[in-house]
Legacy VTK file of the C-alpha trace (Angstrom):
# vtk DataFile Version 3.0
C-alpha trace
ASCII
DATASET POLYDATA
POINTS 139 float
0.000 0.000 0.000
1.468 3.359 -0.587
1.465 6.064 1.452
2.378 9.571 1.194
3.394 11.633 4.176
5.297 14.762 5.486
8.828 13.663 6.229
9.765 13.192 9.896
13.374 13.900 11.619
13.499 9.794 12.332
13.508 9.801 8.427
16.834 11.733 8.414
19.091 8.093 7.305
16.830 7.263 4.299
16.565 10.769 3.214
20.220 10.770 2.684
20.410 7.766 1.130
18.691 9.365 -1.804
18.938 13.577 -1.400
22.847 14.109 -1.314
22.161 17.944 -1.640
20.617 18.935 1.251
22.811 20.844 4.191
21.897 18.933 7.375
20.514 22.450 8.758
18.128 22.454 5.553
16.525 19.488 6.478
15.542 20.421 9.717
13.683 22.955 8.200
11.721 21.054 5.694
10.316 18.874 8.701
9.893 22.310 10.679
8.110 24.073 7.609
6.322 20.341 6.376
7.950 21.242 3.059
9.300 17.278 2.392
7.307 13.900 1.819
8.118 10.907 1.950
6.522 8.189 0.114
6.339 4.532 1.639
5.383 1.213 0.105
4.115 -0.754 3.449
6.342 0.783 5.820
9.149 0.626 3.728
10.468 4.840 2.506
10.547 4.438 -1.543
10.593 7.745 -2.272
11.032 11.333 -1.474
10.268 15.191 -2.642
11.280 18.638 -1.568
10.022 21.793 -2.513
10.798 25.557 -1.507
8.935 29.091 -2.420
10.057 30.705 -5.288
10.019 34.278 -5.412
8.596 33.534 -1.820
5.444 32.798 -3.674
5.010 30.314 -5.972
6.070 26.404 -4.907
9.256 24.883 -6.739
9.642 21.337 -6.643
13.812 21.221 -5.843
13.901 17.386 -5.331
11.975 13.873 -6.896
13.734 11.156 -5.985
12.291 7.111 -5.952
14.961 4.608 -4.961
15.939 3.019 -7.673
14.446 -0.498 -6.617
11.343 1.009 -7.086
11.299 3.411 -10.174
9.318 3.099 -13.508
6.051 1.971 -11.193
4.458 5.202 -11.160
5.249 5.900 -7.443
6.899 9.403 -8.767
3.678 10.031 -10.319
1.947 9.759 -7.102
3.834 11.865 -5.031
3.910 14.455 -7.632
0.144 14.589 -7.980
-0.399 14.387 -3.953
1.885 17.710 -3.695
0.170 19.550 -6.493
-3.247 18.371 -4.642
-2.001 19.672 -1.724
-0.496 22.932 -2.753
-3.700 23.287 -4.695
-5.627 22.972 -1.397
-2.748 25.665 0.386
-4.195 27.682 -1.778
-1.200 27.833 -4.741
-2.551 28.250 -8.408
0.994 27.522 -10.051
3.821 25.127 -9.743
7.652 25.422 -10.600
10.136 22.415 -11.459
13.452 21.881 -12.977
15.818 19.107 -14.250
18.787 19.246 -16.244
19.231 19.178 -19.712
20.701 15.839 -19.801
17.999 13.990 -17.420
14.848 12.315 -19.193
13.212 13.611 -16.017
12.036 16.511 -18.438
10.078 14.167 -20.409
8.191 12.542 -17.177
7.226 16.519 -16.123
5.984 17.358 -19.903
3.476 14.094 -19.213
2.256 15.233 -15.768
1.327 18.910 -18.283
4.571 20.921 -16.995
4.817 23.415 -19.974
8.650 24.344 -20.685
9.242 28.509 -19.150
13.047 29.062 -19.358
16.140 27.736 -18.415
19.324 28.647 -16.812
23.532 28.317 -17.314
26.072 28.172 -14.855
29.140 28.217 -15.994
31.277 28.980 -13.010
33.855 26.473 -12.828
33.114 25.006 -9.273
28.922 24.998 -10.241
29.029 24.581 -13.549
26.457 22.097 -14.884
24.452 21.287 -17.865
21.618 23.739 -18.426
18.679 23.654 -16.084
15.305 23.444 -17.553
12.738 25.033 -16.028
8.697 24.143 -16.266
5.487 25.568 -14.995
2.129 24.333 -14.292
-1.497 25.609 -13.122
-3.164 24.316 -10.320
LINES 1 140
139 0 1 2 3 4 5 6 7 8 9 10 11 12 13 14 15 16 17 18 19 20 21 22 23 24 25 26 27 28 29 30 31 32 33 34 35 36 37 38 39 40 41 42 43 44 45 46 47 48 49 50 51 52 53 54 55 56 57 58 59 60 61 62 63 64 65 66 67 68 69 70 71 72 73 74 75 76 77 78 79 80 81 82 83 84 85 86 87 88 89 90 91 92 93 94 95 96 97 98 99 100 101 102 103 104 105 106 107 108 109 110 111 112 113 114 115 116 117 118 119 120 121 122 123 124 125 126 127 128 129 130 131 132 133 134 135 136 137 138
Protein backbone atom coordinates (compact mmCIF):
# COMPACT_ATOMS: atom_id res chain seq x y z
CA UNK A 1 0.00 0.00 0.00
CA UNK A 2 1.47 3.36 -0.59
CA UNK A 3 1.46 6.06 1.45
CA UNK A 4 2.38 9.57 1.19
CA UNK A 5 3.39 11.63 4.18
CA UNK A 6 5.30 14.76 5.49
CA UNK A 7 8.83 13.66 6.23
CA UNK A 8 9.76 13.19 9.90
CA UNK A 9 13.37 13.90 11.62
CA UNK A 10 13.50 9.79 12.33
CA UNK A 11 13.51 9.80 8.43
CA UNK A 12 16.83 11.73 8.41
CA UNK A 13 19.09 8.09 7.30
CA UNK A 14 16.83 7.26 4.30
CA UNK A 15 16.57 10.77 3.21
CA UNK A 16 20.22 10.77 2.68
CA UNK A 17 20.41 7.77 1.13
CA UNK A 18 18.69 9.37 -1.80
CA UNK A 19 18.94 13.58 -1.40
CA UNK A 20 22.85 14.11 -1.31
CA UNK A 21 22.16 17.94 -1.64
CA UNK A 22 20.62 18.94 1.25
CA UNK A 23 22.81 20.84 4.19
CA UNK A 24 21.90 18.93 7.37
CA UNK A 25 20.51 22.45 8.76
CA UNK A 26 18.13 22.45 5.55
CA UNK A 27 16.53 19.49 6.48
CA UNK A 28 15.54 20.42 9.72
CA UNK A 29 13.68 22.95 8.20
CA UNK A 30 11.72 21.05 5.69
CA UNK A 31 10.32 18.87 8.70
CA UNK A 32 9.89 22.31 10.68
CA UNK A 33 8.11 24.07 7.61
CA UNK A 34 6.32 20.34 6.38
CA UNK A 35 7.95 21.24 3.06
CA UNK A 36 9.30 17.28 2.39
CA UNK A 37 7.31 13.90 1.82
CA UNK A 38 8.12 10.91 1.95
CA UNK A 39 6.52 8.19 0.11
CA UNK A 40 6.34 4.53 1.64
CA UNK A 41 5.38 1.21 0.11
CA UNK A 42 4.11 -0.75 3.45
CA UNK A 43 6.34 0.78 5.82
CA UNK A 44 9.15 0.63 3.73
CA UNK A 45 10.47 4.84 2.51
CA UNK A 46 10.55 4.44 -1.54
CA UNK A 47 10.59 7.75 -2.27
CA UNK A 48 11.03 11.33 -1.47
CA UNK A 49 10.27 15.19 -2.64
CA UNK A 50 11.28 18.64 -1.57
CA UNK A 51 10.02 21.79 -2.51
CA UNK A 52 10.80 25.56 -1.51
CA UNK A 53 8.93 29.09 -2.42
CA UNK A 54 10.06 30.71 -5.29
CA UNK A 55 10.02 34.28 -5.41
CA UNK A 56 8.60 33.53 -1.82
CA UNK A 57 5.44 32.80 -3.67
CA UNK A 58 5.01 30.31 -5.97
CA UNK A 59 6.07 26.40 -4.91
CA UNK A 60 9.26 24.88 -6.74
CA UNK A 61 9.64 21.34 -6.64
CA UNK A 62 13.81 21.22 -5.84
CA UNK A 63 13.90 17.39 -5.33
CA UNK A 64 11.97 13.87 -6.90
CA UNK A 65 13.73 11.16 -5.99
CA UNK A 66 12.29 7.11 -5.95
CA UNK A 67 14.96 4.61 -4.96
CA UNK A 68 15.94 3.02 -7.67
CA UNK A 69 14.45 -0.50 -6.62
CA UNK A 70 11.34 1.01 -7.09
CA UNK A 71 11.30 3.41 -10.17
CA UNK A 72 9.32 3.10 -13.51
CA UNK A 73 6.05 1.97 -11.19
CA UNK A 74 4.46 5.20 -11.16
CA UNK A 75 5.25 5.90 -7.44
CA UNK A 76 6.90 9.40 -8.77
CA UNK A 77 3.68 10.03 -10.32
CA UNK A 78 1.95 9.76 -7.10
CA UNK A 79 3.83 11.86 -5.03
CA UNK A 80 3.91 14.46 -7.63
CA UNK A 81 0.14 14.59 -7.98
CA UNK A 82 -0.40 14.39 -3.95
CA UNK A 83 1.88 17.71 -3.70
CA UNK A 84 0.17 19.55 -6.49
CA UNK A 85 -3.25 18.37 -4.64
CA UNK A 86 -2.00 19.67 -1.72
CA UNK A 87 -0.50 22.93 -2.75
CA UNK A 88 -3.70 23.29 -4.69
CA UNK A 89 -5.63 22.97 -1.40
CA UNK A 90 -2.75 25.66 0.39
CA UNK A 91 -4.19 27.68 -1.78
CA UNK A 92 -1.20 27.83 -4.74
CA UNK A 93 -2.55 28.25 -8.41
CA UNK A 94 0.99 27.52 -10.05
CA UNK A 95 3.82 25.13 -9.74
CA UNK A 96 7.65 25.42 -10.60
CA UNK A 97 10.14 22.42 -11.46
CA UNK A 98 13.45 21.88 -12.98
CA UNK A 99 15.82 19.11 -14.25
CA UNK A 100 18.79 19.25 -16.24
CA UNK A 101 19.23 19.18 -19.71
CA UNK A 102 20.70 15.84 -19.80
CA UNK A 103 18.00 13.99 -17.42
CA UNK A 104 14.85 12.32 -19.19
CA UNK A 105 13.21 13.61 -16.02
CA UNK A 106 12.04 16.51 -18.44
CA UNK A 107 10.08 14.17 -20.41
CA UNK A 108 8.19 12.54 -17.18
CA UNK A 109 7.23 16.52 -16.12
CA UNK A 110 5.98 17.36 -19.90
CA UNK A 111 3.48 14.09 -19.21
CA UNK A 112 2.26 15.23 -15.77
CA UNK A 113 1.33 18.91 -18.28
CA UNK A 114 4.57 20.92 -17.00
CA UNK A 115 4.82 23.42 -19.97
CA UNK A 116 8.65 24.34 -20.69
CA UNK A 117 9.24 28.51 -19.15
CA UNK A 118 13.05 29.06 -19.36
CA UNK A 119 16.14 27.74 -18.42
CA UNK A 120 19.32 28.65 -16.81
CA UNK A 121 23.53 28.32 -17.31
CA UNK A 122 26.07 28.17 -14.86
CA UNK A 123 29.14 28.22 -15.99
CA UNK A 124 31.28 28.98 -13.01
CA UNK A 125 33.86 26.47 -12.83
CA UNK A 126 33.11 25.01 -9.27
CA UNK A 127 28.92 25.00 -10.24
CA UNK A 128 29.03 24.58 -13.55
CA UNK A 129 26.46 22.10 -14.88
CA UNK A 130 24.45 21.29 -17.86
CA UNK A 131 21.62 23.74 -18.43
CA UNK A 132 18.68 23.65 -16.08
CA UNK A 133 15.31 23.44 -17.55
CA UNK A 134 12.74 25.03 -16.03
CA UNK A 135 8.70 24.14 -16.27
CA UNK A 136 5.49 25.57 -14.99
CA UNK A 137 2.13 24.33 -14.29
CA UNK A 138 -1.50 25.61 -13.12
CA UNK A 139 -3.16 24.32 -10.32
Amino acid sequence: MVKIRYAQAEDESFWYRLDRHLPKTEFANKIRDKRAYLLQLDETPAGLLRYNLFWDNTPFCTMLFIDPAFQGKGYGRQLMEHWEQDMKKQGFGMLLVSTQADETAQCFYRKLGYKDCGGLTIDIPEYAQPMELFFSKAI
